[in-house]
C-alpha positions as CSV (number, residue, x, y, z in Angstrom):
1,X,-14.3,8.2,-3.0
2,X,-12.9,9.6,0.2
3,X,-10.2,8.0,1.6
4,X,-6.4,8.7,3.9
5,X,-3.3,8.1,3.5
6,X,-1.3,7.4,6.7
7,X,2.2,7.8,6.1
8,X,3.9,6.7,9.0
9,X,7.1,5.0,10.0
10,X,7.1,1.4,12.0
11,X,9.3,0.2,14.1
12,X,9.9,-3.6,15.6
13,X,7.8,-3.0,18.2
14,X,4.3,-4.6,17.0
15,X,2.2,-2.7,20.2
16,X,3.8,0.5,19.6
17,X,3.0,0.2,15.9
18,X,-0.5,-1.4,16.9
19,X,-0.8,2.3,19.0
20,X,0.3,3.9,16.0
21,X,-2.4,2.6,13.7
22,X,-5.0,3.0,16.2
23,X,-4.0,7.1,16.5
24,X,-4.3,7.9,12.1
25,X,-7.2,5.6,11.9
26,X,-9.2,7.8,14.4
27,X,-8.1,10.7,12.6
28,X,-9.0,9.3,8.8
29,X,-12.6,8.5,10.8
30,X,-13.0,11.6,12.2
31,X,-12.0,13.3,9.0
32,X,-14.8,11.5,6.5
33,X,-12.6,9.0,5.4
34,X,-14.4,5.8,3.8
35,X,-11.0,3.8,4.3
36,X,-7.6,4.0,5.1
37,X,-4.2,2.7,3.7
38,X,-1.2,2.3,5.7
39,X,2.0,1.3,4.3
40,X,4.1,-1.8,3.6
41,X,5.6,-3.7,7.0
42,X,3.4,-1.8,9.0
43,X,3.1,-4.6,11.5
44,X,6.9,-4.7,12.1
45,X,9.5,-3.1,10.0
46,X,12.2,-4.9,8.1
47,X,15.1,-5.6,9.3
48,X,13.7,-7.7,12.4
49,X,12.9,-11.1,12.6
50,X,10.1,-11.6,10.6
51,X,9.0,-15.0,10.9
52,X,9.3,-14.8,15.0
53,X,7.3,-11.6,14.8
54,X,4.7,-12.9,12.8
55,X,3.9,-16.2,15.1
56,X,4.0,-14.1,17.6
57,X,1.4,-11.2,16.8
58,X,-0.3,-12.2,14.0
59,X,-3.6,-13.2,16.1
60,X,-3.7,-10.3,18.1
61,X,-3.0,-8.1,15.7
62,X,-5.5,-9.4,13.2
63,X,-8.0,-9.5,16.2
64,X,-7.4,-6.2,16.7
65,X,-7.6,-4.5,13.5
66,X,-11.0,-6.2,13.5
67,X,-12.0,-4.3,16.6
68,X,-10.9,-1.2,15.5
69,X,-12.4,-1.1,11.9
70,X,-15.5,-2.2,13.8
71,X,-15.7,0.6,16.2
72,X,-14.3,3.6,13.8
73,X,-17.1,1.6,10.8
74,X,-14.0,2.4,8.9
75,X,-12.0,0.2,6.3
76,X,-8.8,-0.2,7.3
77,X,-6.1,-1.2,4.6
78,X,-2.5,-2.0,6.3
79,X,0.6,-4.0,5.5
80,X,1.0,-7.0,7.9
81,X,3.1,-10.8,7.8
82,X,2.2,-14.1,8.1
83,X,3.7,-17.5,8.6
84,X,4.2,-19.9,5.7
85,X,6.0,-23.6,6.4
86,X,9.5,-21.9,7.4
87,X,8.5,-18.4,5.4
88,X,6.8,-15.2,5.6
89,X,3.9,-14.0,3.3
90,X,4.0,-10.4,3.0
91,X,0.4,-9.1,2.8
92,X,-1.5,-6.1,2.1
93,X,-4.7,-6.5,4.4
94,X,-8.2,-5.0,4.3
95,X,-10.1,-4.7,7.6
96,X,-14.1,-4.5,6.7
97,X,-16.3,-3.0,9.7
98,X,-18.4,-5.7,8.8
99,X,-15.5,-8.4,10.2
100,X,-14.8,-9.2,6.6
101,X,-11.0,-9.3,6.2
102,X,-9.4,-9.7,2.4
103,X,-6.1,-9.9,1.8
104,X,-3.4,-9.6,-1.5
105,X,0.3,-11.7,-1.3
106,X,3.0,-9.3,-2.8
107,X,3.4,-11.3,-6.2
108,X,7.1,-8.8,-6.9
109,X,9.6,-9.5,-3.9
110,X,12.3,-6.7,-3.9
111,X,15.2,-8.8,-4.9
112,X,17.2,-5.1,-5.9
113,X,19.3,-2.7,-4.4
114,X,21.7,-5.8,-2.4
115,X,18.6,-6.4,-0.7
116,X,16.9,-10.2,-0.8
117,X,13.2,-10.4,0.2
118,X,12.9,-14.3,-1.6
119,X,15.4,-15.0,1.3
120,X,12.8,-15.0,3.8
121,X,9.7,-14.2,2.0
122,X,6.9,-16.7,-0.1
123,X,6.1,-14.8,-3.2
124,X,2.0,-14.0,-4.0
125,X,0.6,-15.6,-7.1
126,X,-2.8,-13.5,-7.7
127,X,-3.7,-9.9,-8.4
128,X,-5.7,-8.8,-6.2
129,X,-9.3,-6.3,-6.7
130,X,-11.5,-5.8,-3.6
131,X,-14.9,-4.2,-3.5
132,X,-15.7,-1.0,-1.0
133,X,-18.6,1.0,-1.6
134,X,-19.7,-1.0,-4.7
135,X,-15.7,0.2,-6.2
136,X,-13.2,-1.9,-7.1
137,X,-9.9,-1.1,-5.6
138,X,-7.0,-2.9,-6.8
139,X,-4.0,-3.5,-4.1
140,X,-0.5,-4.0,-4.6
141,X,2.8,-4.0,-2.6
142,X,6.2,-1.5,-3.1
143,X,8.2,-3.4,-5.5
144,X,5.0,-4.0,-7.5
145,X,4.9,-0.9,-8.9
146,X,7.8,-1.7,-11.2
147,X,5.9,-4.0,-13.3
148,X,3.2,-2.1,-15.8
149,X,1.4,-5.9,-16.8
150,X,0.4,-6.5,-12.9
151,X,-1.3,-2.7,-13.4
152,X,-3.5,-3.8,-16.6
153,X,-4.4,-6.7,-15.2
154,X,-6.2,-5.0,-12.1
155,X,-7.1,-2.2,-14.6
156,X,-8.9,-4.6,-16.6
157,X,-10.5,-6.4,-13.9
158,X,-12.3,-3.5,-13.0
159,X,-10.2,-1.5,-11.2
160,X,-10.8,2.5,-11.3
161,X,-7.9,3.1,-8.3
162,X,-4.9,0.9,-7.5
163,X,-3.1,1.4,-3.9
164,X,0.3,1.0,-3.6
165,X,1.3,0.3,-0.2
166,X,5.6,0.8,-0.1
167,X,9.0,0.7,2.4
168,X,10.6,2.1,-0.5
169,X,14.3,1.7,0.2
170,X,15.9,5.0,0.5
171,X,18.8,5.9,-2.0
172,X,20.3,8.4,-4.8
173,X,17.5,9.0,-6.9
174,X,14.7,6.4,-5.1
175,X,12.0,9.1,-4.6
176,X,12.5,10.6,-8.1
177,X,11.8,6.7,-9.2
178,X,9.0,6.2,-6.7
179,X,7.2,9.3,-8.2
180,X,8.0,8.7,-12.1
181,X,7.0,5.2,-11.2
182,X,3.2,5.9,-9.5
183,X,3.0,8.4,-12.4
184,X,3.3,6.3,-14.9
185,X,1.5,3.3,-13.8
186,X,-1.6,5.4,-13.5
187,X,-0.7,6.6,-17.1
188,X,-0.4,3.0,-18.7
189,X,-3.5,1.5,-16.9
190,X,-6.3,4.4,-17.2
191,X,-6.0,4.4,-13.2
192,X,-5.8,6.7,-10.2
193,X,-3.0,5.4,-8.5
194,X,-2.3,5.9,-4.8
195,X,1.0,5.2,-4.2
196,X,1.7,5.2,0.1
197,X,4.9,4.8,1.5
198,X,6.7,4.5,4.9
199,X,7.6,8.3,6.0
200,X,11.0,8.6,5.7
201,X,12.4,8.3,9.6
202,X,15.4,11.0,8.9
203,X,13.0,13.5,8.9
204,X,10.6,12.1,11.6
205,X,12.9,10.7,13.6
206,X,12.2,7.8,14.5
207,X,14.3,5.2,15.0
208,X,14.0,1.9,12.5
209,X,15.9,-1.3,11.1
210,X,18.8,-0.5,8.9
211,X,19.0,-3.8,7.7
212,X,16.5,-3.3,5.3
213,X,14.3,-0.8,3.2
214,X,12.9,1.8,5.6
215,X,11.2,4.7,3.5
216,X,11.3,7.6,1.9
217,X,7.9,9.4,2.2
218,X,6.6,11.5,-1.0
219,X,3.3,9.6,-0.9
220,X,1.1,10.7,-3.6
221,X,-2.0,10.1,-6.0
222,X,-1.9,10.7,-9.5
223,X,-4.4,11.0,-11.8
224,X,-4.8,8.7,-14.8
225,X,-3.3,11.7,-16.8
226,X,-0.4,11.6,-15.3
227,X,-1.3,14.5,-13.1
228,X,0.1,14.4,-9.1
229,X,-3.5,15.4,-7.2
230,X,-2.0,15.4,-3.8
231,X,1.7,14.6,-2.8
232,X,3.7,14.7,0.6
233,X,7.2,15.2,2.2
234,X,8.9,12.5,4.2
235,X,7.4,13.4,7.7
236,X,4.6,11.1,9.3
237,X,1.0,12.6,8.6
238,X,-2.1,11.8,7.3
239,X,-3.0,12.7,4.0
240,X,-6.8,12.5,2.8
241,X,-8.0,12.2,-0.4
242,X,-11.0,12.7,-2.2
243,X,-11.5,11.6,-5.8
244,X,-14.0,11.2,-8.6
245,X,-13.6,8.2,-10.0
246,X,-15.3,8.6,-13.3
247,X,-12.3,11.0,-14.5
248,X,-10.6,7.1,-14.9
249,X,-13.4,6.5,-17.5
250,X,-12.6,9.7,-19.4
251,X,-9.0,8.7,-19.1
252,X,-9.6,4.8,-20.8
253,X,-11.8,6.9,-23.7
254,X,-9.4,9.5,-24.7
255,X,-6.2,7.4,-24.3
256,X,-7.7,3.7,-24.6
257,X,-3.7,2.5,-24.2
258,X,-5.5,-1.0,-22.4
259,X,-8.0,-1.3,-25.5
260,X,-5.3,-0.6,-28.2
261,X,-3.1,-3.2,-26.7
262,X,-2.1,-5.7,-29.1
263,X,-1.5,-9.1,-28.0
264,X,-1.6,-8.4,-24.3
265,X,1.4,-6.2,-24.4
């Protein structure tokens, strides 16, 4: 499974984001990527005016994500908003080439660190698998990655590789969190986890929202051992990937932690 990870830093500007997406997805194409994942709020970042944004863009920017995953015959896996009654949904999108589009509603909002998300945010209800290449890929948002159970459950439905999609807030000790974390959610569902984050825009410099959780960078898969396969600074750049999923097999039989569960925990 050949795949990118585009670790890039948003803004409020949806076009220039839009422009942004456009660039790494060529690359990810060009490069023999199958799909790629782009991080959380990659629409707009937060900080901004959500809801507004979203009734705005949400059309032409689902319009054309659908173009350009048709044109590049590349899946294209990004972090977008939608409107809800008087809320956002915030959702972790996959573009098919084939016009398909499948989406998963962030079940964990980031109620931590003095920051609210369930201010302005409806909450997702449903774990989320999708199918590329005949794989099942399980998707989840930032925040999620806290929660082991939500893990097991896409584990158990199938799921060989989970994407995390993230604007992990920055902070003392966040990226040594953010890589324990993917660690050891690969280790406690016999998964490769991907765990993709907003770059961090200290080092790339540029300029985002401080009203809310921006990024750190330090994307990285890990193996279901435990073991970091690939990992990255905080700078934008495109990271691709190419695993053998089967090692997740060999993972669930020599540590079956999922089959030796007792009572579901």
């Amino acid at each position: 499974m050949k795949f990118a990870l585009a670790q890039i830093n948003s803004t409020t500007s949806v076009p220039e984001n839009l422009d942004k997406v456009r660039t790494f997805a060529r690359e990810a194409a060009e490069a023999g990527a199958r799909f790629v994942v782009f991080p959380e709020a990659t629409m707009s970042a937060f900080g901004s005016r959500l809801r507004g944004i979203a009734e705005e863009n949400t059309e032409s920017w689902r319009s054309a994500l659908a173009e350009l995953a048709a044109e590049l015959d590349l899946i294209i896996v990004v972090g977008e908003f939608a409107v809800t009654g008087d809320r956002v949904i915030n959702l972790l999108a996959a573009y098919t080439p084939e016009g398909e589009r499948f989406d998963y509603a962030k079940i964990h909002l980031y109620d931590a660190f003095g920051f609210k998300e369930s201010d302005t945010v409806e909450p997702g209800a449903e774990p989320v698998v999708i199918s590329i290449d005949g794989e099942d890929i399980g998707l989840a948002l930032c925040y999620d990655i806290r929660f082991p159970k939500l893990f097991a459950e896409l584990s158990r439905r199938g799921a060989r590789l989970a994407v995390v999609a993230a604007a992990w807030g920055a902070g003392p000790g966040k990226v040594e969190q953010w890589e324990i974390l993917a660690r050891a959610r690969a280790l406690d569902s016999n998964m490769f986890v991907a765990a993709l984050g907003q770059a961090d825009p200290e080092v790339s410099g540029v300029e985002v929202p401080k009203k809310g959780p921006t990024g750190v960078g330090h994307s990285l898969v890990s193996d279901p051992f435990g073991h970091v396969l690939s990992s990255l600074d905080g700078a934008e750049r495109l990271e691709v990937v190419d695993l053998d999923l089967a090692e997740a097999d060999k993972a669930a039989e020599a540590v079956p932690v999922l089959a030796n569960a007792k009572l579901g925990y």
